[in-house]
N, C-alpha and C positions, 0 to 999 in steps of 0.2 A: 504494500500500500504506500502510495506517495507521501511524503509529509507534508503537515500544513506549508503555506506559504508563510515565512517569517520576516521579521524585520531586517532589513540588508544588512544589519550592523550582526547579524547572526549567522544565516544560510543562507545562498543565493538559489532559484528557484532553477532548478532543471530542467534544462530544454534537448529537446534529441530532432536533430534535421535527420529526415531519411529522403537521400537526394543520389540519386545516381550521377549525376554529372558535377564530377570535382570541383568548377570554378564557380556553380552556381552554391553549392553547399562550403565553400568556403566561405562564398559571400554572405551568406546568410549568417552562416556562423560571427563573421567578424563583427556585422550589425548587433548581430545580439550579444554578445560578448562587451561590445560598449557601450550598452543598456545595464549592465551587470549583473546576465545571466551566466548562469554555468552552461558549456553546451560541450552534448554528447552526440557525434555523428554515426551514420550509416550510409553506407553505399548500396542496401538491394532492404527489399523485406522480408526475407529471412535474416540475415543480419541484425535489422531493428530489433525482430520478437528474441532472438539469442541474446540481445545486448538487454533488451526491458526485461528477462530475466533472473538477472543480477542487479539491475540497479532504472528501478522505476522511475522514468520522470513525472514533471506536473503537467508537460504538457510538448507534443507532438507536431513538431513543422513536415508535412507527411505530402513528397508529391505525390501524385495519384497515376502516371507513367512511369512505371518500374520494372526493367527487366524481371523475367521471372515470377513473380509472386508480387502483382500488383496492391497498387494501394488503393484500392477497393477491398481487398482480400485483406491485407492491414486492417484496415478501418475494422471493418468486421471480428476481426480476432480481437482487436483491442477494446471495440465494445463488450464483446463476449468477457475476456476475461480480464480488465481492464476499464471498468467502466469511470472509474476515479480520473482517468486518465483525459486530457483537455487535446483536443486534434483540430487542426488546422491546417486546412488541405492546398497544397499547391497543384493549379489547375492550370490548364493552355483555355485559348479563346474558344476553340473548337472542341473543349470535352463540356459543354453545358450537360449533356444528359449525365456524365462520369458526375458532374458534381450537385447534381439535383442528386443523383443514388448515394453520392455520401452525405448531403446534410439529412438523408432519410436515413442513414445507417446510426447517424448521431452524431458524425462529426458536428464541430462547434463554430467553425466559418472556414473562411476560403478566401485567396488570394490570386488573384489572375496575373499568371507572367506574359509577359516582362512586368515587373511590378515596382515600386519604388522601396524600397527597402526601410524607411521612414511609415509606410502605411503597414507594413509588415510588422515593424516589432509595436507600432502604436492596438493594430489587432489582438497579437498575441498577451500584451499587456492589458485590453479588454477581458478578453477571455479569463485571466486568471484572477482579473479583479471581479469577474462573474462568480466563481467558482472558489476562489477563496476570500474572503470579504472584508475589511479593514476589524479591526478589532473589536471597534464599538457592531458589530453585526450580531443580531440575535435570530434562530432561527425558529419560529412562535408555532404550535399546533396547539389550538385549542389552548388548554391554561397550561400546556406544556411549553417552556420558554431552555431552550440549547442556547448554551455561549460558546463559540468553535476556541475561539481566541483560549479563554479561561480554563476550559474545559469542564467547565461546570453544568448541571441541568436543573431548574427548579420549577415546580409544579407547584399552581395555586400561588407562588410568590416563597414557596416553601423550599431551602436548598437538598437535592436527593444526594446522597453521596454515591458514587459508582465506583469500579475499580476503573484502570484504563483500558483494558479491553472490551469494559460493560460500556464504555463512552465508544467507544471506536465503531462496538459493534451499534448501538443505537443510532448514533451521527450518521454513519454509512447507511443504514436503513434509512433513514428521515428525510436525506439530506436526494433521494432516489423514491419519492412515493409512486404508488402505484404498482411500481417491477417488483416483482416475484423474484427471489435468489434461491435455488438452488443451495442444499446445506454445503455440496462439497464448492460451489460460489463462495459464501461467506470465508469456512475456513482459508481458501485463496488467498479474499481481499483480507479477511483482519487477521488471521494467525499468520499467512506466508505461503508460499510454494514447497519450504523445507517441513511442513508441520506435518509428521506422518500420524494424530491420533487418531481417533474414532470421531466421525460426525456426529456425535450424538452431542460430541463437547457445544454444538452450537443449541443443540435443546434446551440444555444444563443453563446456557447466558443468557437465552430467550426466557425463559421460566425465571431466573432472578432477576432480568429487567422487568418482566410484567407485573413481579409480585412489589418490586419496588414503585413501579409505576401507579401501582392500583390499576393495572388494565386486565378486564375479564378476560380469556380466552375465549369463553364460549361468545363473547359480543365485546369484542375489540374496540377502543378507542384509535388505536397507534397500531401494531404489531399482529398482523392478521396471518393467520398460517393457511397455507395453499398445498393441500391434501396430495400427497405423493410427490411434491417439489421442496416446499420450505416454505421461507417468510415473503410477508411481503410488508412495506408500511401504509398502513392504510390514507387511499390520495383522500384529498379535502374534494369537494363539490365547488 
């Protein structure tokens, strides 16, 4: 799972270009390097998914013309198992339908080359201020009130204490209403790729977030469970 986006005087926020063509992925690289991102390159999309396996970025400069294992098929993997993940697709004039298919896959915008390198990290710098939020952000459901920044959650104005995996795993629910995860999803996103135990470990955090929450199982406020998949958090109307 990615980390939050923090203040530059701490982490710089992780950026991975996946660009087949050397001068065009240096360039990008160099723009965003004096913006004061960190950035992690790829030449193919196989490449990208071996390299996002060791070290997740917050967020994906993904062109969509890729020898091999295009970024459309990217996209999609990184939705799948990756959904934490911010993609920002670099498109030609003439792939309109390639990039209607990935803002429907999830990607989060797009970029037309030749492009100005100036609108490019002003975008990517939207997207993450979308997606991770200045400090003062609160994320409200109901009388339920998430502080990402603090890490804290309080209900009714009442502070709930959690461990940090009962935060990681509620925020990632919440912060995704609607979708359904898959248990061995969850362990993925919040335990890791190295976590060999038993899925059931996410019943176990489900069950002491609800009982912390006060949310019925049988008629859910937040945390609705979807019969032979997993969870899901229940969307607002």
């Amino acid at each position: 799972m990615s980390d939050p986006i923090p203040d530059k005087k701490e982490i710089k926020a992780k950026i991975l270009v996946v660009e087949d063509e050397e001068p065009i992925r240096s360039f990008v690289r160099i723009n965003l390097e004096r913006s004061d991102f960190l950035v992690l390159e790829a030449a193919s999309g196989e490449e990208a998914l071996k390299l996002i396996k060791t070290t997740v970025p917050h967020l994906v400069v993904l062109d969509l013309k890729l020898p091999g294992m295009d970024g459309l098929q990217v996209c999609r993997v990184l939705r799948e198992e990756y959904p934490q993940v911010a993609i920002v697709m670099l498109t030609a004039r003439t792939q309109d339908m390639d990039k209607i298919k990935g803002l429907e896959m999830g990607a989060d915008d797009y970029v037309v080359k030749p492009f100005n390198p100036l609108e490019l990290v002003a975008r990517v710098k939207a997207v993450l201020r979308r997606l991770y939020p200045a400090k003062n952000f609160v994320l409200s459901c109901d009388d339920l009130e998430i502080f990402p920044a603090a890490r804290q959650v309080k209900k009714a104005g009442k502070q709930i204490e959690l461990t940090s995996r009962e935060f990681e795993l509620l925020y990632f629910l919440a912060r995704n209403p609607g979708r359904a995860f898959s248990r061995d999803e969850l362990l993925n996103h919040i335990w890791g790729k190295d976590y060999f135990g038993e899925p059931k470990a996410v019943d176990i955090y489900i069950h002491r977030l609800r009982s912390k929450l006060g949310d019925d199982p049988t008629a859910p406020s937040f945390i609705e469970t979807i019969w032979g998949l997993g969870y899901r958090w229940r969307e607002r109307e």
